[in-house]
N, C-alpha and C positions, 0 to 999 in steps of 0.2 A: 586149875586147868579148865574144868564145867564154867565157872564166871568169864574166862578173859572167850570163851566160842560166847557166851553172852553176849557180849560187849561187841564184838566182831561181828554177830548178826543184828545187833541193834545198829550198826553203823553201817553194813551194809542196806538194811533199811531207810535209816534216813536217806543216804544216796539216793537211791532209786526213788527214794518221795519227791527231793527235791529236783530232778534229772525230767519226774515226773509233770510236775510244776512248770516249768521251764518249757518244756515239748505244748505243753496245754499252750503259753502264750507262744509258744511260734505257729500255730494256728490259726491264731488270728487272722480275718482272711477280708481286702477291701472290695469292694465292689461301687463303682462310680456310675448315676444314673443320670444324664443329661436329659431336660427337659427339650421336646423339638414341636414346634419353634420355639425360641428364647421369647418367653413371654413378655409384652412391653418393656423391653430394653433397648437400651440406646446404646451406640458402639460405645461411646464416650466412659458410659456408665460401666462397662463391661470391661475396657482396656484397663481404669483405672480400681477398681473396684468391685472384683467378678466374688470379693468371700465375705465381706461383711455387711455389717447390719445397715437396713434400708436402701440393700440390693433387693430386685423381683427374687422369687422364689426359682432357679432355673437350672439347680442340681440337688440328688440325694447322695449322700455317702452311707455306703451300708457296712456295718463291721458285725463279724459274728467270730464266733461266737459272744453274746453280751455280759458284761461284768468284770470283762479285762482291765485293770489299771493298762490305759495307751496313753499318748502322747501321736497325736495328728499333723501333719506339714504339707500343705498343700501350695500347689507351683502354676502359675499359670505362665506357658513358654510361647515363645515367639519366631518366626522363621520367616527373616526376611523372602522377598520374591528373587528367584534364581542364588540362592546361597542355602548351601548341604547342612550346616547347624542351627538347634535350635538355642536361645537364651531365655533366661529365666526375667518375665518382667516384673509380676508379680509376686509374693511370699508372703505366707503368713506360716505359724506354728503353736499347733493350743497348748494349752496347761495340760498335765496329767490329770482325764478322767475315765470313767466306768464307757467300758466300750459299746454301743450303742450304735441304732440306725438314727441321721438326723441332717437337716437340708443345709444350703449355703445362709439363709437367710435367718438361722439359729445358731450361728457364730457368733458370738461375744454378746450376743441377747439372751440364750440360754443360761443359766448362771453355773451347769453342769458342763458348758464349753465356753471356755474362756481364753482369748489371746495372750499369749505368751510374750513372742515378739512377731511380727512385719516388715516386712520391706518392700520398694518397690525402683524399679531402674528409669528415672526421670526422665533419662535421655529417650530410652523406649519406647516412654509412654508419650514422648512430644511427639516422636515420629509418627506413632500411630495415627494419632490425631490431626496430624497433620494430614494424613492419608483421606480421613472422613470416613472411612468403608474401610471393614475385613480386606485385608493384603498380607499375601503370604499364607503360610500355616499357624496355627494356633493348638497348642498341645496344652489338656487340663491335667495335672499330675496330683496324684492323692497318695502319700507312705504315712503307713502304719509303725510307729516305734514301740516298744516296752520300756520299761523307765529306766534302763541301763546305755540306751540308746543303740540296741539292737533292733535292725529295722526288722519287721516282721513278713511286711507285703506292702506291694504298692497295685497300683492301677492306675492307668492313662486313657484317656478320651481324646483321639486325632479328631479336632474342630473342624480342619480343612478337609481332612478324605471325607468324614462321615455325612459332609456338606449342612452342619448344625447354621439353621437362617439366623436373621432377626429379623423383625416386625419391620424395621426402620433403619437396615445397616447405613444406609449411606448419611444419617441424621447429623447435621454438625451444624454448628451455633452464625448462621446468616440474616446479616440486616436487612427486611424486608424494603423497609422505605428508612431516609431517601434514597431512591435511585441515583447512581453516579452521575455526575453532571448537569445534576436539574437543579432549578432555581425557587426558590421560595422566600415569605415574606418572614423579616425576621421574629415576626412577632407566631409565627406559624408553620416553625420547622418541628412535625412529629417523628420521632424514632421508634422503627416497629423492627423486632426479632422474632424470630426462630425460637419455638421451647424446646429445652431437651431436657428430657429425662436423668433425673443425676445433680443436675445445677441446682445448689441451695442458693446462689446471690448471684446478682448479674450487678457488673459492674461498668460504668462509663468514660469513656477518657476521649477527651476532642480539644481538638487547635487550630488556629487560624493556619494558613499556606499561604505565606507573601510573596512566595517566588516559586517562579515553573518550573526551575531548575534543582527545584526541593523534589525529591522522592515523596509520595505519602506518608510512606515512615519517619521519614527523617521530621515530614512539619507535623507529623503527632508528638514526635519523643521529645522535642524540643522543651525548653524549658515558658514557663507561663500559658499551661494554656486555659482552654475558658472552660472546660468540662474536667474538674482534676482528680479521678479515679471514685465517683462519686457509685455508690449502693446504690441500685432500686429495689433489692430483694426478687422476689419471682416474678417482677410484672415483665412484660412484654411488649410496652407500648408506654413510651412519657415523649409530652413535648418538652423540648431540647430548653425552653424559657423557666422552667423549673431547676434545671440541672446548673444553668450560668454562674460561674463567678464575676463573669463581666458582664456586657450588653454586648449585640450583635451588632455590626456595622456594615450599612449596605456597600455592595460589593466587593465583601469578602468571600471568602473561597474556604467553606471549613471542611477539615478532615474528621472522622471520628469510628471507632472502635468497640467493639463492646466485648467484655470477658465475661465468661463463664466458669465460674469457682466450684469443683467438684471436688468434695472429701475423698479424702483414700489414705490407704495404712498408714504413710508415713506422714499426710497431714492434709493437704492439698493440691489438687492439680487445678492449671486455667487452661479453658479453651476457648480460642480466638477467633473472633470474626475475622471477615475482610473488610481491611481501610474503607471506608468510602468516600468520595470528596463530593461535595454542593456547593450552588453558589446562595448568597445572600442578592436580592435583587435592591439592584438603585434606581428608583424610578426616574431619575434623571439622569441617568447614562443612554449611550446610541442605540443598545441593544433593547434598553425599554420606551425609547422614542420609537424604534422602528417597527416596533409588536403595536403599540398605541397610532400610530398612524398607520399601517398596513391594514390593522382592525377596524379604523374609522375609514376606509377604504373599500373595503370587503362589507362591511355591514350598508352603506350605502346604497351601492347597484347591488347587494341583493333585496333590501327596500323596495327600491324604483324597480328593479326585474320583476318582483310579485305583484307591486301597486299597477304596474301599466301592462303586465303580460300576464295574469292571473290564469294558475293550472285549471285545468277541468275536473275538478271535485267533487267529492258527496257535500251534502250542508257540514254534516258533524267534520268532514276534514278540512272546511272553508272556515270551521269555526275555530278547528287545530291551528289551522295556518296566521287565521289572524291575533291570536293569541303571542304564535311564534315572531311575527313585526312588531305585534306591540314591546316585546320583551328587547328585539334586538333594536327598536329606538330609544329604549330606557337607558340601555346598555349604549348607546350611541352616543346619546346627550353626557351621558357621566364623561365619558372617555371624552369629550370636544373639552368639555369644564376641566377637565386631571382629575375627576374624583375616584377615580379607580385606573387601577392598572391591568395586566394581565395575572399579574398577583392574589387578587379580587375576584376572580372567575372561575368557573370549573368548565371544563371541555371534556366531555367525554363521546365516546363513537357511539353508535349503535348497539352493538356489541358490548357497550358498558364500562368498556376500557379508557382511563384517565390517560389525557397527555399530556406529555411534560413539555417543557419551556420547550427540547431543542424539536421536538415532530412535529409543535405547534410553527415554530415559524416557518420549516421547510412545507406545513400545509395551508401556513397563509398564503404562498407564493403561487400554491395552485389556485387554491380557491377567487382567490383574484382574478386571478381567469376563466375560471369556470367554477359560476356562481351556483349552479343546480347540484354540484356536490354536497352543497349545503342542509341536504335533505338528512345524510347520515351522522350529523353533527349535532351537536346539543352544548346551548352555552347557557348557563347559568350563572347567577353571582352569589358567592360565599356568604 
């Protein structure tokens, strides 16, 4: 009888040890520590990839008490503008390790927090981007599991109420140059973008546009074109004559595009510029006869206006001045001969500001008329 109350208080003790055990990991307690501002991040970088490695440092996860075998899943949700639910765009979930305080930027770099699995909702993450800029609400969700998969605790960060910035929300992947509708020489079409933060590869894709009744998209997607999904890696700036599989033919009309390849959990995301269209200049079309003769029009009576009506100047501005005739007869004579076009020349204002083919000709129409405009202009040749 003294052995089996033995045995019965030996058993009641393990109970209460392991009951004991148990209650210790539901303690487990998360706390979520958002960095404000989000330090050098880009929306892009953030929609697609707010938890892993060679993300900014721009949250702490703090778990206490330390040495719990957990198991971490952290949610990054979404809420569209005027809609009551939120969705999940982001997921990831670690391996089971020792519970600990440690950032987003020590996810799957740490060798003590390691990725499990991830996911992420493509559709979501195009929308986003398509956006450019935070839209809607943005909820960061952080639960704690035990290795039974009993959650222990979680924590949430409302993005939108707490009003958490970026450096650079509205950042999205835009072609500097060319500007739509401008004309340049084919041997001297440069491509300049937009950096974002996040992009490991930028890539190119460009096509001729034979017909007006083509969309932009429609004469990029088409099949054969002269730019066909070529790498630059992180530059920012290539002329277009490096990238050809064919040659440029004057008076075409090219379309082109550039993507931006951003890693994220499930592999990769692209974000897209906007189309742009340019023209290729033929110097022997009407529209480059009418810029060459307007120009050898214009550059004349303001010649003869300075040689026979000279302003009242200091010496040093007599000496500006004639400096500036001798340049716009050099510039005269080529254009009588065809040895240059408007192609061949840089116009810029005062101001500093470059113009393109179409303000150039609706300012030759002035200037023709009134040649003393010509004081805020500057021509030079390439």
């Amino acid at each position: 009888m003294m052995k089996t109350r033995k045995s019965y208080v030996f058993l009641i003790l393990f109970i209460l040890f392991n009951v004991s055990l148990l209650n210790a990991q539901k303690n487990v307690k998360v706390k979520i520590n958002v960095f404000e501002p989000l330090p050098e991040l880009s929306f892009a970088a953030f929609v697609t990839n707010p938890f892993i490695q060679g993300t900014p440092r721009i949250f702490q996860i703090q778990l206490l008490p330390h040495g719990v075998d957990v198991v971490v899943v952290g949610i990054l949700n979404w809420q569209r503008p005027g809609e009551g639910s939120y969705q999940p765009m982001v997921t990831f979930t670690t391996k089971p390790f020792k519970s600990r305080n440690f950032y987003n930027d020590q996810i799957n770099t740490d060798p003590d927090i390691q990725i499990d699995d991830s996911d992420y909702d493509s559709d979501l993450v195009e929308e986003n981007l398509k956006y450019g800029k935070p839209t809607g609400q943005y909820k960061l969700l952080i639960q704690v599991y035990d290795l039974n998969n009993n959650l222990l605790d979680e924590d949430i960060v409302d993005l939108g109420i707490k009003g958490i910035g970026f450096v650079n929300p509205a950042q999205t992947l835009e072609i500097i140059q060319p500007l739509a509708g401008s004309y340049h020489d084919p041997g001297g079409v440069i491509i300049t973008w937009s950096e974002v933060l996040g992009v490991t590869d930028f890539v190119i894709l460009a096509n001729v546009r034979t017909n007006k009744d083509e969309s932009l998209e429609e004469a990029l997607k088409k099949g054969n074109p002269i730019v066909d999904n070529k790498s630059v890696g992180l530059k920012t700036s290539v002329n277009l004559r490096e990238l050809l599989d064919r040659e440029l033919v004057p008076g075409q009309e090219i379309v082109i595009q550039v993507r931006g390849i951003i890693p994220n959990p499930g592999g990769e995301n692209i974000l897209y510029s906007d189309i742009v269209n340019f023209n290729i200049t033929d110097p022997n079309s009407t529209s480059g006869k009418k810029v060459s003769d307007e120009m050898i029009i214009l550059f004349e009576r303001i010649i003869d206006e300075m040689k026979n009506n000279p302003p009242d100047v200091s010496a040093e501005e007599q000496g500006n001045l004639d400096d500036f005739i001798l340049t716009l007869e050099e510039l005269l004579r080529k254009l009588r001969n065809g040895e240059i076009t408007f192609n061949d020349m840089l116009v810029t204002t005062k101001s500093g500001g470059t113009l393109t083919y179409p303000e150039f000709i609706q300012l030759l129409e002035k200037l023709v008329q009134y040649p003393n405009l010509i004081t805020n202009i500057n021509f030079e040749e390439k």
